[in-house]
C-alpha positions in Angstrom: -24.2 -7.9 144.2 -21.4 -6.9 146.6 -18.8 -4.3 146.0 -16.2 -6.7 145.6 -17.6 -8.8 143.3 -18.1 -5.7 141.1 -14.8 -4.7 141.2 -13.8 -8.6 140.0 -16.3 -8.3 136.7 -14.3 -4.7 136.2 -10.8 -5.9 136.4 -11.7 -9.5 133.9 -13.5 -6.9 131.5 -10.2 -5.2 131.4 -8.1 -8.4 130.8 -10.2 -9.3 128.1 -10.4 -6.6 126.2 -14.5 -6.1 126.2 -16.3 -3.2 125.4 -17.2 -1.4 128.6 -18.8 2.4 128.4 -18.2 5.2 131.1 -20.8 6.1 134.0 -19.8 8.5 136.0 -16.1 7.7 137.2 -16.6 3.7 136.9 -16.4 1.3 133.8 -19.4 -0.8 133.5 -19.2 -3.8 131.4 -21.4 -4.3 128.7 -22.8 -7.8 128.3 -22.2 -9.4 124.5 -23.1 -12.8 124.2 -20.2 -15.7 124.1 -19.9 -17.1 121.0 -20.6 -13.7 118.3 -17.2 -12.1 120.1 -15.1 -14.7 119.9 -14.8 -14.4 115.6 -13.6 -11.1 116.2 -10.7 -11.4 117.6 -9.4 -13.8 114.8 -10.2 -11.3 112.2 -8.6 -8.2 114.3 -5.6 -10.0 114.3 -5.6 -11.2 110.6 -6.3 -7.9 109.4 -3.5 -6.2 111.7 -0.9 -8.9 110.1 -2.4 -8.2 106.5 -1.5 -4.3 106.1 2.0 -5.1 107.9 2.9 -7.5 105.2 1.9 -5.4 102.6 4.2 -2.4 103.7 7.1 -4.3 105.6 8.1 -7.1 103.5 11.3 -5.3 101.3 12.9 -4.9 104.2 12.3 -8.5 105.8 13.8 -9.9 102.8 17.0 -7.6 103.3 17.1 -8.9 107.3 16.9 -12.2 105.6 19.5 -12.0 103.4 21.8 -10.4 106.3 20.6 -13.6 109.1 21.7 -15.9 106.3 25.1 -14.8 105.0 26.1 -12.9 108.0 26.7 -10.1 106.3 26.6 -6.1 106.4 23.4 -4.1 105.2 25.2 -2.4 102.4 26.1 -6.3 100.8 22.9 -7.3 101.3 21.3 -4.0 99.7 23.5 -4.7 97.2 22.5 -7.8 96.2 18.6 -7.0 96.2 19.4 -4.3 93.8 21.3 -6.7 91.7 18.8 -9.4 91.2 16.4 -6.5 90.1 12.7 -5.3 91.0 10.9 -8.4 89.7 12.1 -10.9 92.5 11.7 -7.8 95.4 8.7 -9.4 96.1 9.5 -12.7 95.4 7.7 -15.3 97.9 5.1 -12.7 99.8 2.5 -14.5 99.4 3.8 -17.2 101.8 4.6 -14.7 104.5 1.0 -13.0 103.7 -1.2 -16.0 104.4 1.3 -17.2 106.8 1.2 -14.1 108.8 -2.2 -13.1 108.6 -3.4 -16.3 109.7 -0.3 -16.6 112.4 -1.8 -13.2 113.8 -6.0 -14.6 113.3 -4.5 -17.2 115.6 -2.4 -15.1 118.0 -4.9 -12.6 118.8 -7.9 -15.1 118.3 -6.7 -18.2 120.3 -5.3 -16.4 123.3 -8.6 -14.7 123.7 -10.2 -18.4 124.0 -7.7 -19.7 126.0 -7.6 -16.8 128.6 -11.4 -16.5 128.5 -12.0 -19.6 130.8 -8.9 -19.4 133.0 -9.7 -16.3 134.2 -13.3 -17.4 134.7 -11.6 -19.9 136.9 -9.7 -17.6 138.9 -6.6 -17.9 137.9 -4.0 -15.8 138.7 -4.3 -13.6 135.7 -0.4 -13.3 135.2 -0.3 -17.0 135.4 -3.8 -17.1 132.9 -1.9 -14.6 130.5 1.3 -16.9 130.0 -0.9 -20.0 129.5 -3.0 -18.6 126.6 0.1 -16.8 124.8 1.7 -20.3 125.1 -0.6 -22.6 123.4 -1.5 -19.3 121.2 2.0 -19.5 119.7 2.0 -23.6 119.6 -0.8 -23.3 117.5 0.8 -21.0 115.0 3.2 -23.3 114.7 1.1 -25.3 112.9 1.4 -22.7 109.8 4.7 -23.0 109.4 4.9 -24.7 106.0 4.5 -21.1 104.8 7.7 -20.2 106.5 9.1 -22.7 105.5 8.7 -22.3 101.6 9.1 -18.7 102.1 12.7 -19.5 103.1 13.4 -21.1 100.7 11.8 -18.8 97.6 14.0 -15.9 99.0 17.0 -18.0 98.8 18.7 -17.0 95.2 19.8 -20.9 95.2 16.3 -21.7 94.4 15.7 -19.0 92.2 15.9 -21.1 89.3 14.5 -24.0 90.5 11.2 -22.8 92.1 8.6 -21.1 89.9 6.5 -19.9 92.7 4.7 -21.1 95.8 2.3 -23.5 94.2 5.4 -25.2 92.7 7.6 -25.3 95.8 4.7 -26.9 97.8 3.9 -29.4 95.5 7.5 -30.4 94.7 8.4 -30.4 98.5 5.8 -33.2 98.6 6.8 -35.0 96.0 10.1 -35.4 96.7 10.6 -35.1 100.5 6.9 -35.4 101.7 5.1 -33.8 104.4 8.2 -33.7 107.1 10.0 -31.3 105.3 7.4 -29.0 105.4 8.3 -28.9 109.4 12.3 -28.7 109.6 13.1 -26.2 111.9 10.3 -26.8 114.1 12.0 -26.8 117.8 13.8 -23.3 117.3 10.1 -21.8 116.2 8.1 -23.9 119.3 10.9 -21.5 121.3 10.3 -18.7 119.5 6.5 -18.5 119.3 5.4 -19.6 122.7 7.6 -17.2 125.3 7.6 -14.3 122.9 4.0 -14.6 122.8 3.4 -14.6 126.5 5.9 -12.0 127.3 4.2 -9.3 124.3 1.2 -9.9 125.8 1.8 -9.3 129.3 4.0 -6.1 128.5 1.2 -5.3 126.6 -1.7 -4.5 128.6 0.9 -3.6 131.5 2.0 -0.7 129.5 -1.6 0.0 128.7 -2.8 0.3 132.1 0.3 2.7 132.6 -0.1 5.0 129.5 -2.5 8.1 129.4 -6.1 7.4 127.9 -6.6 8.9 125.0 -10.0 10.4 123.5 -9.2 10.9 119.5 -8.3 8.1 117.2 -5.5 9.2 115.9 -3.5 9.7 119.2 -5.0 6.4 120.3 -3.4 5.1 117.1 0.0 6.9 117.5 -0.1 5.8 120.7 -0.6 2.2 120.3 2.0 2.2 117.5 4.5 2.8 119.8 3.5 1.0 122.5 3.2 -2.3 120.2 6.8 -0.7 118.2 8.5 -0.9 121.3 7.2 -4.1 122.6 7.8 -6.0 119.8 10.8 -4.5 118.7 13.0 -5.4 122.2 11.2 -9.0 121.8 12.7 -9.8 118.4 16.1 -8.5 118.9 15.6 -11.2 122.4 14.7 -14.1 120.2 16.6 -13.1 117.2 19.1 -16.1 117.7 16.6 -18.3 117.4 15.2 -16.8 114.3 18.9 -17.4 112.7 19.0 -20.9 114.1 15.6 -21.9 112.6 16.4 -20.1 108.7 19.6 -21.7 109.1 17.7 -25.2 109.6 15.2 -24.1 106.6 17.7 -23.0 103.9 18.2 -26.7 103.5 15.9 -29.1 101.1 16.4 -32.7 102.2 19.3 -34.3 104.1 18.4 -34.9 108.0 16.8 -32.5 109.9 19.8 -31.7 112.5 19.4 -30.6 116.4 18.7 -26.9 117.5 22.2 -27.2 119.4 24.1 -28.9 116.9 23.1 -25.9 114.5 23.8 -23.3 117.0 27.5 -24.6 117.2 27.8 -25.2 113.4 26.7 -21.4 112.7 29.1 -20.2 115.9 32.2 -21.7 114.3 31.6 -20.2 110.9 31.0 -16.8 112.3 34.3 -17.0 114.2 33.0 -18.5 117.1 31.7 -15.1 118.7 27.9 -15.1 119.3 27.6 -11.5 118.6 28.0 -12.5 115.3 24.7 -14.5 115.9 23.5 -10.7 115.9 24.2 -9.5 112.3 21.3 -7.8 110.9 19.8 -7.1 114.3 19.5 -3.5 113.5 18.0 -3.6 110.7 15.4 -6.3 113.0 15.0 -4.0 115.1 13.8 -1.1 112.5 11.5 -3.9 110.6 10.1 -5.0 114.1 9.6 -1.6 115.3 7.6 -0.7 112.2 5.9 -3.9 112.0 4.7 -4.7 115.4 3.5 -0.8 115.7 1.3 -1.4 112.4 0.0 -4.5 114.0 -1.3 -3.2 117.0 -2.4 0.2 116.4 -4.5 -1.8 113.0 -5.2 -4.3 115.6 -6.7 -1.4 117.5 -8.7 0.0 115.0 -10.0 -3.3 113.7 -11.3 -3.8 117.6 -13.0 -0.2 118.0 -14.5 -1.0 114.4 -16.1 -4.9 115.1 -16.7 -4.2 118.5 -18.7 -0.5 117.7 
């Protein structure tokens, strides 16, 4: 085998992610069958999203509260307090099985999809965009869990909704499965560029950033690396994200256009679009913490399957 066509094998072991051990001064990478590795990355991903939900969700439910009355942290603070410790973690389990397997997916079908293009040569910045693309399509399929998640958080339903079971089923009932997907278009926009971009900032800044030998500086720095990453991401798409609960804190009535909202929610916050922007601190601190949990776990879950 050539030089060359060494240095090729290298550089798409890199992309992917394999294992590869050190000889000498050169990676070499180690085969692993094609179908056992695949699995993995769906349950790096899932787990990552797991133990971010767990420790992050208070404080999503306070951005929540902040994207949906466009109000200050101290109101919204206020409020949580108010309503008391039993409804704190009111609807996780939504956002837990919605997120964990939004992340499986994530993680698990960009590895498929980038897999063959760059197999086919294609330009891996090109191949990279693709597979974050129809990654974040696909989690839009899981969006029903958003979507009752919405609306378990929102004290209007507080009385009417028991739980998730009994928001599901009466959604069904009542409004049937289209309901399920209101808000759809602003999460299509969200998903599928924010996916692409995270990853290709991704393994940029990896190639950039010192390697480390002990776990727990690997950790740290993966943390921020993912923190940073995925906190200038959300604050980029966090007009979007108040477009589409804006869309969801509605049950029944028609499902109204992505630029029909956007100009409903601009002339009720005074027709400024910074005001599209309240809470996007607190996003930014809840994205920060949350993104770095999922990719240093998303880290350790790799060096742990892959061992």
């Amino acid at each position: 085998m050539s030089c060359d066509s060494k240095k090729v094998d290298i550089s798409e072991c890199h992309l992917l992610g394999r294992n590869c051990f050190n000889k000498g001064d050169m990676e070499v990478p180690v085969p692993t069958p094609g179908f056992p590795i695949h699995w993995k990355e769906f349950v790096c991903g899932g787990g990552s999203a797991f133990c971010n939900i767990l420790i992050s969700y208070p404080l999503n439910k306070l951005i929540f509260r902040q994207m949906m009355h466009g109000v200050e942290t101290t109101f919204a603070l206020n409020q949580l307090q108010k309503e008391g410790l039993a409804y704190l973690y009111r609807g996780m389990l939504p956002p837990l099985m919605q997120r964990s397997l939004s992340m499986s997916l994530m993680f698990g079908i960009y590895d498929e999809c980038l897999r063959p293009l760059l197999n086919h040569k294609v330009n891996p910045y090109v191949a990279k965009t693709i597979a974050g693309v129809a990654a974040g399509c696909f989690e839009a399929t899981l969006m029903p869990f958003e979507r009752i998640q919405t609306l378990l958080i929102h004290p209007k339903y507080h009385k009417q909704f028991k739980n998730t079971a009994h928001a599901a089923g009466y959604i069904l009932r009542h409004y049937g499965v289209k309901e399920f997907y209101r808000g759809l278009i602003p999460i299509l926009l969200r998903n599928g560029p924010s996916n692409a971009m995270f990853f290709i900032i991704r393994d940029e800044v990896r190639d950039r950033l010192p390697r480390q030998e002990r776990l727990i500086y690997q950790s740290m720095q993966n943390f921020i690396a993912g923190a940073s990453i995925g906190a200038f991401l959300s604050t980029l798409f966090y007009p979007l994200n108040v477009i589409k609960i804006a869309m969801q804190c509605e049950l029944g009535g028609p499902h109204r256009t992505i630029s029909y909202e956007f100009k409903y929610i601009l002339s009720k916050r005074g027709s400024k679009f910074s005001n599209f922007y309240h809470g996007a601190l607190l996003n930014i601190s809840r994205a920060f913490l949350s993104w770095g949990i999922i990719n240093a776990s998303y880290e350790i879950c790799r060096k742990l399957l892959y061992a």
